[in-house]
C-alpha positions, 0 to 999 in steps of 0.5 A: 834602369836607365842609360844616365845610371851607367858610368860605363857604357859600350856601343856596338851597332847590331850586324846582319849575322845577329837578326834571326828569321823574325828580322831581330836580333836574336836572343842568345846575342844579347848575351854576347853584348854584355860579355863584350861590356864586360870586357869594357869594364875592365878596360874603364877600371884601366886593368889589363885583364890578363895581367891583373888576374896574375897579380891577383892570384885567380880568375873570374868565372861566369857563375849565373846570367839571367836574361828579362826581354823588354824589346827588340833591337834589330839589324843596323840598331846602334846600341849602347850597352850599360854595365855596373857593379851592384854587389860584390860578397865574399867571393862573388860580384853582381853585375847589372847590365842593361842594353839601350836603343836610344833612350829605351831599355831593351834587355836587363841582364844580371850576371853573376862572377865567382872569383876563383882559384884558376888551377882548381876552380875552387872560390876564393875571396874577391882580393881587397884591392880590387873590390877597392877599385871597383867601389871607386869607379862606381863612385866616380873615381879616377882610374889612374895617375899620371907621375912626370919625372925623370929616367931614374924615376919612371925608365924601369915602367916606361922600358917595359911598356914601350917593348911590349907596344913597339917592339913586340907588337909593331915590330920596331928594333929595339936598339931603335926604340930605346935611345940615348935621349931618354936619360935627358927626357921628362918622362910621364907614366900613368899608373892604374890603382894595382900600381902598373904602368898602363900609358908612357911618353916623353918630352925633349927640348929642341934648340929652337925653343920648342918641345918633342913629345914622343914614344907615346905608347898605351897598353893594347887592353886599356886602349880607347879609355883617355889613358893616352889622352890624360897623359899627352896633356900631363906632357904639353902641360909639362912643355907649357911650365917649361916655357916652351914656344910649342909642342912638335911631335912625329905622330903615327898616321894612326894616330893623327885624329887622336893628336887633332882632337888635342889641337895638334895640326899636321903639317907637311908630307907623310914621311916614314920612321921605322918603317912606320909612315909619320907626319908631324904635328904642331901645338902652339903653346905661347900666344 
């Protein structure tokens, strides 16, 4: 085993709670740790785990975990925990996890899911769809697709994704969120291989020649997996077809590194839009 065989890999830094009387982590964590980039797989195949499990029509039971002990991590140690799909049966799939230090193999982990019927707990066949998905990750596939169109095409999604970000979870009013500038918008959604819409936004034209990203939103279970970044480019590439002079968007104070790390600068004063503290950010799309 080694770090470059795992497309997907989790970093955690061991906590003083985890280190045991021998001043190591001790032993029932690492088990945490690969639950933990269990969790983060899904997050790479870009499924929101609850919703996908209902679209799916079961669940996913942990039915064996085995543990091989190599060395020992401690207090402070950063850890990079690899997780992949090494074979999926009928109705199980095997996962391959392995914790690094570094370059050097820790713990190996094989753990082993049934994908069962929830109500009764009884095996059901891994649906096709999602070992489809699953065979294309580990082939390097992408995970998801951004569509640019217009309101008619994408308003339906793109609806559903901005209530449950700013609505439900932010608490922004909803006849604050959903405004007469949609209908003239271009609209970008990017769409994970179930078909569901896991990231949204929208470009405006502004009188000076310039362009308005605005209600980026990405699903809260797929966050930190560059959903939010393949689709803010799908929008600045859309700007720069257009084109637009630059790109101008009000960002969160959030999420102003997220928009530096696309090359947006902030300029100005912090100022507040439904009741959320802002600034805004500037690209220049024409030399």
């Amino acid at each position: 085993m080694q770090r470059k065989d795992y497309r997907c890999i989790h970093r955690l830094r061991v906590r003083w709670s985890e280190a045991d009387a021998q001043k190591i982590v001790f032993n029932a964590h690492y088990l945490t740790y690969a639950d933990c980039a269990v969790t983060e797989y899904w997050r790479s195949l870009a499924l929101p785990y609850d919703a996908t499990m209902a679209a799916l029509g079961g669940e996913v039971y942990l039915k064996k975990a085995g543990v091989e002990y190599h060395a020992s991590a401690r207090l402070d140690d950063l850890l990079d925990v690899g997780i992949r799909c090494t074979r999926i049966g009928a109705s199980s799939m095997v996962f391959d996890v392995a914790v690094f230090c570094g370059d050097r193999l820790l713990v190996s982990i094989e753990l082993v899911y049934v994908f069962a019927d929830p109500a009764t707990q009884t095996k059901r066949d891994v649906p096709a769809a999602l070992r489809a998905i699953i065979e294309h990750f580990e082939a390097g596939g992408e995970m998801a697709e951004v569509h640019v169109g217009d309101w008619q095409a994408l308003g339906r999604d793109a609806t559903a994704l901005r209530m449950a970000v700013f609505v439900d979870e932010q608490g922004i009013a909803p006849e604050i969120e959903l405004d007469d500038e949609d209908p003239v918008a271009v609209h970008a959604v990017a769409y994970n291989r179930l078909g569901h819409a896991v990231a949204t936004g929208r470009l405006l034209a502004t009188q000076d020649g310039a362009a308005r990203i605005g209600r980026m939103a990405v699903d809260r279970g797929v966050r930190g997996q560059r959903w939010g970044a393949q689709l803010l480019d799908a929008l600045v590439q859309a700007a720069r077809e257009r084109g637009d002079q630059e790109v101008q968007l009000h960002a969160q104070c959030s999420a102003e590194p997220f928009y530096r790390r696309a090359g947006f600068a902030a300029e100005g004063a912090v100022f507040e839009e439904a009741g959320i503290p802002h600034v805004l950010m500037r690209l220049p799309l024409q030399e």
